[in-house]
matplotlib code that plots the C-alpha trace (Angstrom):
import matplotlib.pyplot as plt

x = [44.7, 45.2, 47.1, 49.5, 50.8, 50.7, 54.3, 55.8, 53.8, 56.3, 55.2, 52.3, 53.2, 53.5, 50.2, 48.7, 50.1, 49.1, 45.5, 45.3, 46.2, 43.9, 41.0, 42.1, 42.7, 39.4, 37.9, 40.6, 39.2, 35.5, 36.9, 39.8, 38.1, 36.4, 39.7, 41.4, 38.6, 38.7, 42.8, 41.9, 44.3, 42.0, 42.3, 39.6, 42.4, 44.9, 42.6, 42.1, 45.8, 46.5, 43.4, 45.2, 48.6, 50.3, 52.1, 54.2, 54.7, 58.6, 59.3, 61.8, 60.3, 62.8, 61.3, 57.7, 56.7, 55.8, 59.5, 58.7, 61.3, 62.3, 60.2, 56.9, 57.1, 57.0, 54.3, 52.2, 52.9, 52.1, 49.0, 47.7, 48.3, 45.5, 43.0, 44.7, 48.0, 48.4, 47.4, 49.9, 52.8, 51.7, 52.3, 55.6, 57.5, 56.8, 57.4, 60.6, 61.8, 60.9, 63.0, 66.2, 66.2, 66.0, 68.5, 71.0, 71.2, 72.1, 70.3, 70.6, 69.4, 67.0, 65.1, 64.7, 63.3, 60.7, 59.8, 59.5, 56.8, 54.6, 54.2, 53.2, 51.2, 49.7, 50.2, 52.1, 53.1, 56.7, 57.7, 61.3, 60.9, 64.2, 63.4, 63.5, 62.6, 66.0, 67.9, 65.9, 66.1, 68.4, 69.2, 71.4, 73.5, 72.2, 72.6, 69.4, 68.7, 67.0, 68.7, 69.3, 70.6, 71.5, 70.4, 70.1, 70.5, 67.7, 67.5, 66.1, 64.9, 64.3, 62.6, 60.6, 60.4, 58.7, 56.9, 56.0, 54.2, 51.2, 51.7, 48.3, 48.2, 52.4, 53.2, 56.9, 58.6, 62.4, 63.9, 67.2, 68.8, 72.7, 73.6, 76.2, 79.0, 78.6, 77.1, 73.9, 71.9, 68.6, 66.1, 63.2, 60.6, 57.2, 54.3, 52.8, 56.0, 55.4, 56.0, 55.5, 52.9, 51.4, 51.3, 48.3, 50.5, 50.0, 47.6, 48.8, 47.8, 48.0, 48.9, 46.8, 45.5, 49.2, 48.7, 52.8, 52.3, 54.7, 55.9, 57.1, 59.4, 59.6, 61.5, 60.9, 62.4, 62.9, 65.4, 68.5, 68.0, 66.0, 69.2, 69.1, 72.0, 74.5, 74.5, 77.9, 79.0, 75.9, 72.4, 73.9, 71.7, 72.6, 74.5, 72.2, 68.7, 66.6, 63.7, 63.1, 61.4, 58.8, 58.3, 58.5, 56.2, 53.4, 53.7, 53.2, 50.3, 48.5, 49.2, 47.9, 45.0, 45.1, 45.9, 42.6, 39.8, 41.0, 40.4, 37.0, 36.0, 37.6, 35.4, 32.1, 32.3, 30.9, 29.7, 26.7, 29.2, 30.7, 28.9, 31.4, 32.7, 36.0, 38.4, 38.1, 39.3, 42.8, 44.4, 42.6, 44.3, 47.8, 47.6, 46.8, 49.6, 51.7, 50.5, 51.4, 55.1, 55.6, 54.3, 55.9, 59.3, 59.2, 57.5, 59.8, 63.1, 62.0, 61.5, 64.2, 66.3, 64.3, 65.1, 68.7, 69.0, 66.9, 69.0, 72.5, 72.8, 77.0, 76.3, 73.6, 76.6, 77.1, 73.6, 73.0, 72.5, 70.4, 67.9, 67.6, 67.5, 64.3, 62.7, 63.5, 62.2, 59.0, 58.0, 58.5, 56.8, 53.8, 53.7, 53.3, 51.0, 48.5, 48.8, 48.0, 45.1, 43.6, 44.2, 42.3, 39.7, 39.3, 37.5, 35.9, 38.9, 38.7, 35.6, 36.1, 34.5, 36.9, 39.5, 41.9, 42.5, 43.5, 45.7, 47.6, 48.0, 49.4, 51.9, 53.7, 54.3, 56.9, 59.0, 60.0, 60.3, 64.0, 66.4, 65.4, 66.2, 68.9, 70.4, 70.0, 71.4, 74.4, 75.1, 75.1, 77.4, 79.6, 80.1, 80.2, 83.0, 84.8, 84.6, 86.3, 88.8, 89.5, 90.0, 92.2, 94.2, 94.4, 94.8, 97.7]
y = [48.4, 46.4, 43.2, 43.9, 46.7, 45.4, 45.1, 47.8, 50.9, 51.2, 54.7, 56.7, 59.1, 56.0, 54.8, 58.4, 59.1, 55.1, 56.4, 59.9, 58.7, 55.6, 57.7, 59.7, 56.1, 55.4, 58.2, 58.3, 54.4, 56.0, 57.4, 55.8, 54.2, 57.7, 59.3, 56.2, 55.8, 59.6, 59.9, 62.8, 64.7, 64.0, 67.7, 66.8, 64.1, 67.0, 69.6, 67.3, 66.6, 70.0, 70.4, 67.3, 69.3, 66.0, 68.2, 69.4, 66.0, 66.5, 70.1, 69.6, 70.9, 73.8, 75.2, 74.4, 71.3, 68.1, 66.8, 62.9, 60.4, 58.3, 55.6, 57.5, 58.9, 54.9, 54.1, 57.5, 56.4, 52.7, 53.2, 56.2, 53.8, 51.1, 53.9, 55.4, 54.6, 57.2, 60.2, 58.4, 58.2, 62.0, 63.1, 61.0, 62.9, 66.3, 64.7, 63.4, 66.1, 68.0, 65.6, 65.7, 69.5, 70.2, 66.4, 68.0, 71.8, 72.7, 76.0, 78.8, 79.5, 82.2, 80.4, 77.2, 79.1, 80.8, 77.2, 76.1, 79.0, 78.8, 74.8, 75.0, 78.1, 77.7, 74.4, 74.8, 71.7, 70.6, 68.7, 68.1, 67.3, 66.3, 63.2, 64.3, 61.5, 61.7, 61.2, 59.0, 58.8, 60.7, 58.2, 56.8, 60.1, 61.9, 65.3, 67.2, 69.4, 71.5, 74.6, 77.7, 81.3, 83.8, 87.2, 90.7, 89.7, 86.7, 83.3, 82.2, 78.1, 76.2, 72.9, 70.1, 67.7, 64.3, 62.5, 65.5, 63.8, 66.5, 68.8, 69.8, 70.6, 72.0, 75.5, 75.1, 73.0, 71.9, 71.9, 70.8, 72.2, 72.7, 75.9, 77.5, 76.8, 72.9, 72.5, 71.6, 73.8, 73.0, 76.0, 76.9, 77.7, 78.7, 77.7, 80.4, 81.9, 83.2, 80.5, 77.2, 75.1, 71.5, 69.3, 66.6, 63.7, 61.1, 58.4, 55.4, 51.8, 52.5, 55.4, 57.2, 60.0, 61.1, 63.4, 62.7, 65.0, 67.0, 70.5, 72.9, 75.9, 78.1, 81.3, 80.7, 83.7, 83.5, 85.5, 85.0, 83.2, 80.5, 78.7, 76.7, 74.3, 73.7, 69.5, 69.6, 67.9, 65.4, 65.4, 62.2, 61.2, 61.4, 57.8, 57.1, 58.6, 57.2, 59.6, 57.7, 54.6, 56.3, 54.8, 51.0, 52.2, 53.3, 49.8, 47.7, 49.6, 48.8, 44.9, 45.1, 46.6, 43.7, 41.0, 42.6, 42.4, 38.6, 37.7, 40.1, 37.7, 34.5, 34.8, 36.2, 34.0, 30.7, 28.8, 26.2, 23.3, 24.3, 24.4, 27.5, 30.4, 29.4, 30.4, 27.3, 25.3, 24.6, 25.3, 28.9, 29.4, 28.1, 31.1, 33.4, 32.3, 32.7, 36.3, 36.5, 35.4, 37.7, 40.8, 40.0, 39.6, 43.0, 44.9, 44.2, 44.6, 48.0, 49.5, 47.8, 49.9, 53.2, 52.8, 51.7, 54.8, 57.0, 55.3, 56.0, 59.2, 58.4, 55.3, 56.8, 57.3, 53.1, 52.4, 53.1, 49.2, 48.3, 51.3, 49.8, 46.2, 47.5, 48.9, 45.5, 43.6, 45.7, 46.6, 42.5, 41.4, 44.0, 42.2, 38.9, 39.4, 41.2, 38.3, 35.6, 37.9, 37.7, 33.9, 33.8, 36.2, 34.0, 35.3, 37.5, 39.8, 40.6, 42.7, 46.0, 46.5, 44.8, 47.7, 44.4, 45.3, 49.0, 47.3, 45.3, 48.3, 50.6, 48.1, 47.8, 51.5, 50.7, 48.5, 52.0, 54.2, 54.9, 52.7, 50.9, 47.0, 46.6, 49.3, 47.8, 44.0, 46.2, 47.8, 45.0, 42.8, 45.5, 46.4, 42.2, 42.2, 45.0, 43.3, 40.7, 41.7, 43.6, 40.3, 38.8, 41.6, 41.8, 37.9, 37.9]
z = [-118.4, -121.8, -120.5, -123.0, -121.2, -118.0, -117.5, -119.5, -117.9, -115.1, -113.4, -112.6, -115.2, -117.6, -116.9, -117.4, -120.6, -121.5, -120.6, -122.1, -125.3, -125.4, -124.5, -127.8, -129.7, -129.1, -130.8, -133.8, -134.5, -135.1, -138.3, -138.9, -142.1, -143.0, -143.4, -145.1, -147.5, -148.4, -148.3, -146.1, -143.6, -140.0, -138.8, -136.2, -134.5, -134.7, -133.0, -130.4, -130.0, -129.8, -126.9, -124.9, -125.3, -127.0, -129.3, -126.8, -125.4, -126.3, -125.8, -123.2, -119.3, -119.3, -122.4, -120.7, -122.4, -121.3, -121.1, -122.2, -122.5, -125.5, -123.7, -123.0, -126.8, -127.5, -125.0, -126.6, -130.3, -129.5, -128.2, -130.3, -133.7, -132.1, -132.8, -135.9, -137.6, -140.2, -137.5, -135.2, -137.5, -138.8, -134.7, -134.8, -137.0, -135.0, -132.4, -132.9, -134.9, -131.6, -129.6, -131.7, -131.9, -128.2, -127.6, -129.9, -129.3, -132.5, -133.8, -132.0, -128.4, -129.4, -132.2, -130.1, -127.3, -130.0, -131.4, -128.1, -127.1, -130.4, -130.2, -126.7, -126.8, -130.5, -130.8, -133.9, -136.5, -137.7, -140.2, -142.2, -146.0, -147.3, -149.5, -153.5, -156.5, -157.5, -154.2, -152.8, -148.8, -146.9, -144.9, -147.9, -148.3, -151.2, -151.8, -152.5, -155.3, -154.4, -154.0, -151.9, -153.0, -151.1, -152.9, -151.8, -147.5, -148.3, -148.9, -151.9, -152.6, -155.5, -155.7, -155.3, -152.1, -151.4, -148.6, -146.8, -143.9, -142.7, -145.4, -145.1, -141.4, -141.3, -140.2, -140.3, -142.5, -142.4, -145.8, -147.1, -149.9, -151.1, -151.0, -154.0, -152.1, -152.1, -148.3, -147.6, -145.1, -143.4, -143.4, -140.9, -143.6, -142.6, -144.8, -145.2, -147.0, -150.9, -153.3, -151.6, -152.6, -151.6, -154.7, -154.1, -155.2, -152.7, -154.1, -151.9, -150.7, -147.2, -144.8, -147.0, -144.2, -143.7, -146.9, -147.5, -150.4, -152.3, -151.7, -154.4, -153.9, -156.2, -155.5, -151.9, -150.0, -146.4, -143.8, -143.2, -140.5, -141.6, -142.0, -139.0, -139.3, -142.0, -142.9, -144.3, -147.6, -147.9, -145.8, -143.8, -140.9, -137.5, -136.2, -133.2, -133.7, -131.1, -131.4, -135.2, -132.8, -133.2, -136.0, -134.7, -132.0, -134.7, -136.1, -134.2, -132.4, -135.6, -135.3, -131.8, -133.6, -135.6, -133.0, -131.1, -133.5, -134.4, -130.6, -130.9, -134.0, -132.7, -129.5, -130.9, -134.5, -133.7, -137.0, -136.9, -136.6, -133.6, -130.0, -129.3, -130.7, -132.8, -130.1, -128.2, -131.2, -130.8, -134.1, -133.9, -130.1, -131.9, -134.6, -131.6, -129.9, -133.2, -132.6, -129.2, -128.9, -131.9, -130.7, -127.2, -128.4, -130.7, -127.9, -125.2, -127.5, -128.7, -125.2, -123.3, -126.1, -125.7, -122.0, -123.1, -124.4, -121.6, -118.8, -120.5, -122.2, -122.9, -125.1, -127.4, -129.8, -129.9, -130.3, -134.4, -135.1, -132.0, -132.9, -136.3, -134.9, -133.0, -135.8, -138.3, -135.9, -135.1, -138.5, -140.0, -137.0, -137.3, -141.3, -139.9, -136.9, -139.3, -141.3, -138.8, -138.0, -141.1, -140.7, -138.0, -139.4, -142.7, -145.9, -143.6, -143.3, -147.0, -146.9, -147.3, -143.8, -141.8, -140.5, -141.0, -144.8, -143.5, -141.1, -143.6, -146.1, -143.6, -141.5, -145.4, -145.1, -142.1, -145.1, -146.4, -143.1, -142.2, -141.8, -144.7, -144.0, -146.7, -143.9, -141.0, -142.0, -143.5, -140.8, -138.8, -140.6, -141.0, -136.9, -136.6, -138.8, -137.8, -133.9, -135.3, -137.0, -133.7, -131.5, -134.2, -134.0, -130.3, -130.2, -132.4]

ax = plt.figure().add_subplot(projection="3d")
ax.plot(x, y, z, "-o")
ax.set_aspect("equal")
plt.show()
């Protein structure tokens, strides 16, 4: 086992999920660069997800999936990015849209245990799409435009929606849209449904193979049941979402990526003024140390807080800023450990070659994954101040 997961594989179930989904890693790193280069969706990753039956991985055992906790979906994702980022971050957000669904019980019984049966029988794809160019994220409260109807016992949607991670590969697709009497509803669309359309718009520096294209609806009519869940008077997220880690998770797999090809370089490179390769010179072993006290530190902060929240279901509700605190610190620290990788690496990390360029594209991606930062420090000062002003009070 990778020594950096010595001590954080705790169980036997652990260390067999650490191993399936490196043995899939491996193969996604073949042609990582392939589907990178090409801004292509890897299909052949997702059909051997689906063989491995990682697309259940969060279908709770009751509904016959694989039942993971919040930690094993951060051991899976952490791993799975070494080989690929963009196909792990693609599997994240089914994933954890699987997670919350079944964590929060909020459709109805009947359609959960129908989603339930097709993604682990057919190993069917979900995805939300609520992000719009004019709302920006949803995270910051805005209400989408994108609109829904109801006409003649049907609902009937209007509009255009961002970021669709997967579009390519989605079955479902989870769409927001205010409906005429100001609410905003969340619909269960298939997509194969009449008038819904992938718009090839995403032309990006990095995360390129998680086709995050956009999705047009126009006259989309779907039963009247497809409205899952009603969002009330803006699409505000959930306080405490712990299944978004996922998204830390993804990142800094790719900087261990990173971190691992400069000690495969440091230890093989060995220039003609040297008598060994460059790893026994000591200001190369103090940028790989620079490495390693960063991705220690983010590493065992984010899953001491997924098994925060694993351990103590009742305090989930209090745990909005330490979730984000996870993810600030995972996603900076992924920037700055692919950096001193590409110290280490030199000029030599600059060819087009080197998976190190695709490493530093796609760790910027993580910037803007939810909670943005701007979030995260506001949050945080806000909850410090409001603690405050409670002990004055209580002092006085």
């Amino acid at each position: 086992m990778n020594e950096l997961y010595h001590l954080l594989v705790r169980t036997e179930r652990e260390e067999e999920l650490h191993r399936r989904a490196w043995r899939l890693a491996e193969q996604f790193a073949a042609r990582a660069a392939h589907y990178d280069e090409r801004a292509e969706f890897p299909f052949a990753n997702f059909a051997l997800l689906k063989e491995a039956g990682f697309l259940s991985l969060t279908v709770p055992a009751e509904y016959g999936g694989g039942g993971a906790s919040l930690y094993e979906l951060v051991l899976v994702q952490e791993t799975l990015a070494q080989g690929d980022g963009a196909t792990a971050l693609s599997l994240g957000w089914h994933l954890s849209i699987v997670m919350r669904l079944y964590l929060l019980r909020r459709w109805p019984e009947a359609v959960l245990i129908r989603l339930a049966s097709e993604i682990t029988e057919r190993h069917v794809l979900i995805n939300s799409a609520h992000s719009e160019r004019a709302t920006g994220s949803p995270a910051r409260g805005g209400k989408p435009e994108t609109t829904a109807v109801f006409r003649h016992g049907r609902w009937v949607l209007r509009g255009r929606k961002t970021f669709a991670s997967l579009a390519p590969a989605l079955d479902y697709v989870l769409i927001s849209a205010t409906m005429e009497d100001g609410r905003v509803g969340e619909f269960l669309v298939p997509m194969s449904a009449s008038g819904i359309r992938i718009e090839p718009t995403w032309n990006t520096l990095g995360m390129r193979a998680t086709r995050s294209d956009d999705l047009v609806l126009e006259e989309v009519e779907v039963d009247q049941e497809a409205l899952v869940e009603t969002l009330g008077e803006a699409n505000e997220a959930t306080p405490a979402q712990g299944w978004l880690l996922h998204v830390p998770a993804c990142y800094l797999g790719i900087a261990i990526a990173a971190r691992n090809e400069a000690l495969r370089f440091a230890q093989t490179y060995q220039p003609n003024t040297l008598s060994q390769p460059i790893a026994s010179t000591p200001e190369v072993q103090r940028k790989i140390a620079e490495m390693e006290w960063r991705l220690v530190h983010a590493r065992h902060f984010l899953y001491s807080i997924a098994d925060l929240w694993d351990r103590y279901p009742d305090k989930r509700h209090e745990m909005k800023e330490e979730l984000a605190t996870a993810k600030f610190i995972a996603t900076n620290t992924a920037l700055e450990v692919v950096d001193w990788a590409m110290r280490i690496v030199g000029g030599q990390s600059l060819y087009a070659d080197s998976p190190l360029g695709r490493y530093y594209r796609d760790v910027r991606a993580g910037l803007h994954n939810p909670p943005a930062d701007d979030l995260t420090i506001a949050w945080l000062a806000k909850r410090a101040l409001a603690g405050s002003r409670t002990r004055a009070k209580d002092d006085a």
